[in-house]
N, C-alpha and C positions, 0 to 999 in steps of 0.2 A: 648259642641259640637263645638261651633266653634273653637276650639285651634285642636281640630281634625282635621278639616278639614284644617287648616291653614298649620299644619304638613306635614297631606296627600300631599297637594300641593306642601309645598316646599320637599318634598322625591319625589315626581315625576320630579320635576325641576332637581331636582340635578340628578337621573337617565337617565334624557334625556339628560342632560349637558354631563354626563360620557359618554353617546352611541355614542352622536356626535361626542366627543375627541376623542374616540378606533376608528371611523373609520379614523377618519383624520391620526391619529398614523397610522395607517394602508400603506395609502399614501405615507404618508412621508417615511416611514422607509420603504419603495421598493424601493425608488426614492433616497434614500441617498447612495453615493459611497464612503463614511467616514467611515469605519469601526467601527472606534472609536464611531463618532455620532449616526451609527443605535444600538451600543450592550445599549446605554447610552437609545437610544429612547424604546427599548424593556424594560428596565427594568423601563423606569415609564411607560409603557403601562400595561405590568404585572403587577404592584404593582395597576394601576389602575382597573384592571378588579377584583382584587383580593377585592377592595372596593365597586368596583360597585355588586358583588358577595353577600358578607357581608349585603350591603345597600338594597339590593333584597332581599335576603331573613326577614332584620326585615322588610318590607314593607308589604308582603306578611303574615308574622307572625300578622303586627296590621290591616290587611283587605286593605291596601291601595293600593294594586295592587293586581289584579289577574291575575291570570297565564290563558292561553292558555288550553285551554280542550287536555289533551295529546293524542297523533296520535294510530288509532289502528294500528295491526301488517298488516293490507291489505294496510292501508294507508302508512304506510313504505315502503312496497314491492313495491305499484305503484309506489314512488317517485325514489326507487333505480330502477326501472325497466328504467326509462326515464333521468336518468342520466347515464347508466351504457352505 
């Protein structure tokens, strides 16, 4: 049990490591007028989420996160009602 949780831990580390970096990518690559640098910044952003994607779901598969109780279709409608 404790190598489980040891796991657990560092897949949530390295999950919140990756959230942090997509949103910083995020920043950056508005703010960049390098053509060259943002196409170079998107493509390890996408190769990142493409990981963190992957890294989600084994977590999820070995209990180490769980997911969010998914939205009903009322709850959708309010949320699109109040952005629209």
């Amino acid at each position: 049990m404790p190598n489980h949780m040891q796991d657990k831990e560092m897949v949530n580390d390295v999950l919140s490591m990756i959230n942090s970096s997509l949103t910083n990518y995020a920043t950056v690559i508005s703010q960049s007028s390098n053509q060259q640098l943002r196409q170079t910044l998107q493509q390890i952003r996408n190769s990142d989420e493409q990981f963190q994607w992957q890294l989600y779901q084994m977590a999820e598969q070995k209990g180490f996160y769980k997911s969010a109780a998914q939205a009903s279709s009322q709850e959708i409608q309010q949320v699109k009602g109040q952005i629209s």
